[in-house]
C-alpha positions as CSV (number, residue, x, y, z in Angstrom):
1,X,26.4,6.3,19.6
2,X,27.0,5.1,23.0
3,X,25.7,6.0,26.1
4,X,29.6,6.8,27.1
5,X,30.4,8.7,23.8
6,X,27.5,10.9,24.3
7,X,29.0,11.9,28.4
8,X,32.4,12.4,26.6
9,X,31.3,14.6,23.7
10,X,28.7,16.8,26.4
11,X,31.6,17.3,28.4
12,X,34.0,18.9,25.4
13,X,31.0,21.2,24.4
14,X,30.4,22.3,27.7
15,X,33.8,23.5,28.4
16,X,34.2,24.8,25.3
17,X,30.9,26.9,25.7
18,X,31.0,27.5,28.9
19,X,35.2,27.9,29.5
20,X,35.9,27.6,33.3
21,X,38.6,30.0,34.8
22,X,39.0,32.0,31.6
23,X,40.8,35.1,31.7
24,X,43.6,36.9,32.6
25,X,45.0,35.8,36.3
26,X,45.8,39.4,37.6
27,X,47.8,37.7,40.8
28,X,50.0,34.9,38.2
29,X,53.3,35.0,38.9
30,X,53.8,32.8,35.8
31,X,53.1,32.4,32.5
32,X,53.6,30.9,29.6
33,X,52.2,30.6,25.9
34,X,51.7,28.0,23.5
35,X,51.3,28.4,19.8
36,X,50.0,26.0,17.4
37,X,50.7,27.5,14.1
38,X,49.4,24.9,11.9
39,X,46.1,25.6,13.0
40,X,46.2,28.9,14.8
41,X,45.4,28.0,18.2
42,X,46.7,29.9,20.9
43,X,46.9,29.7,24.5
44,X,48.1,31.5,27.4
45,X,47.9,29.8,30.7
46,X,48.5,32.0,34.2
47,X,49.4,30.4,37.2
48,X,49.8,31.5,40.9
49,X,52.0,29.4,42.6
50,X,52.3,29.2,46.7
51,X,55.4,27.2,47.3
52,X,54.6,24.3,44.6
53,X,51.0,24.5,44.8
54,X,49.0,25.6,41.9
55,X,46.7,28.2,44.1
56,X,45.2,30.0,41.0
57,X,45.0,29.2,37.1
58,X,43.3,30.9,34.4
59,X,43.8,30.6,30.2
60,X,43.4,32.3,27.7
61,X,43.3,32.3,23.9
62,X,41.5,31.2,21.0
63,X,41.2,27.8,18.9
64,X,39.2,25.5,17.7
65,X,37.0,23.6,20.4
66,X,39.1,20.8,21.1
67,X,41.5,23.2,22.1
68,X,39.8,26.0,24.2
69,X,37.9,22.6,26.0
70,X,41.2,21.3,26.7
71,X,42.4,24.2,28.0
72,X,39.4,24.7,30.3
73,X,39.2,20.9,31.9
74,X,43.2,21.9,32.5
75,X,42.6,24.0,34.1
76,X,40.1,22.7,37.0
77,X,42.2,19.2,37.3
78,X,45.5,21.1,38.2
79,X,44.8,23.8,40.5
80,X,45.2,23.1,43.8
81,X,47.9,19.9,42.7
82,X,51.8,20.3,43.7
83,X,53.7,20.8,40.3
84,X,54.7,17.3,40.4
85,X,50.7,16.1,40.7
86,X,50.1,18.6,38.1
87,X,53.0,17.2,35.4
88,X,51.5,13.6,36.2
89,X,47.9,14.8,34.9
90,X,49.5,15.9,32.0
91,X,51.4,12.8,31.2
92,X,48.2,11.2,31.5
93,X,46.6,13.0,29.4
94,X,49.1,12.7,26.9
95,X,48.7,8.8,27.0
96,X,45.3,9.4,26.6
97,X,45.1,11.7,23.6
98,X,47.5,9.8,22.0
99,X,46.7,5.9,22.2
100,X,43.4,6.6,22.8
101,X,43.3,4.5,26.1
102,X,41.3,5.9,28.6
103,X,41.7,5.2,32.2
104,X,39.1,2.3,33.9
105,X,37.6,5.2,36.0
106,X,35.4,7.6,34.3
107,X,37.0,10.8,34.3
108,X,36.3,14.1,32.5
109,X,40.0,13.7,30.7
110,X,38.7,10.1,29.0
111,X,36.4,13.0,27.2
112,X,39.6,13.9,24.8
113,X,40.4,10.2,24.2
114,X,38.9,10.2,20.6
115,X,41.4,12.5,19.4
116,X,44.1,9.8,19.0
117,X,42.6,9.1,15.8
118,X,43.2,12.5,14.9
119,X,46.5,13.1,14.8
120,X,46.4,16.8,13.9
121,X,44.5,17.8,16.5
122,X,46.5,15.9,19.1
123,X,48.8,19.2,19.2
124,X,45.2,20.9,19.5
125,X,44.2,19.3,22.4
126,X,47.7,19.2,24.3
127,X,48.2,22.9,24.2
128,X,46.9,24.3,27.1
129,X,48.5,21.8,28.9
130,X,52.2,22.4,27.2
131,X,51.7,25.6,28.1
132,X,51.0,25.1,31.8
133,X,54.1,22.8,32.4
134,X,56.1,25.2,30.8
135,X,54.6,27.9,33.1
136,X,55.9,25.2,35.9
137,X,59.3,25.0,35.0
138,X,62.0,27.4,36.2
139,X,62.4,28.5,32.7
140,X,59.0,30.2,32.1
141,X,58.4,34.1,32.3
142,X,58.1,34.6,35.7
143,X,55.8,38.4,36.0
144,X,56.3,41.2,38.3
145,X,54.2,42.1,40.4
């Protein structure tokens, strides 16, 4: 195994062991869910926007560890990011987890690159992040506060 495989692998298990902004998001004032019944993931990602900034973002659900990694490195690359910085990350993402191209740059999202040659788990990994543009969009359940 290479050098690189090993980084990429270390860096699903550790966000998948150790989740980063996990939970519910108490001050979200949106939210969305994704579902992936062919598996039985689940994800529910909470957002507090300040104009189109993500300020806050938390997730939670449960999944295999593609999916609860996935949902955790999402979560630290888009908050902070406008909506429209955020949906760009997610199309990149997409590419990667479905050609399997990572970018030049050595990024913790290249980690998920792999799982083109998994097609079943593409949906796995791209959960948490369907869920969070959906949260984005007018659309989405917007919570009272």
């Amino acid at each position: 195994m290479s050098d690189l495989t090993d980084l990429y692998q270390q860096v699903i298990l550790d966000h998948n062991r150790r989740p980063r902004n996990r939970g519910v998001l108490p001050t979200a004032n949106r939210v969305a869910h994704g579902d992936n019944p062919t598996c039985g993931d689940q994800c529910s990602v909470y957002l507090r926007l300040e104009g189109e900034r993500i300020a806050e973002i938390s997730f939670e659900g449960q999944g295999c560890a593609i999916s609860q990694a996935s949902a955790s490195l999402m979560t630290t690359q888009i908050k902070g990011k406008t909506a429209a910085e955020a949906s760009s990350l997610s199309e990149n993402f997409h590419h990667i987890v479905t050609t399997g191209q990572a970018p030049e740059e050595i990024s913790d999202l290249a980690a998920f690159a792999g799982v083109h040659a998994y097609p079943a788990r593409i949906k796995c990994a791209t959960l948490g992040w369907h869920a969070a543009m959906e949260a984005l969009r007018e659309k989405a359940e917007t919570l009272k506060s």
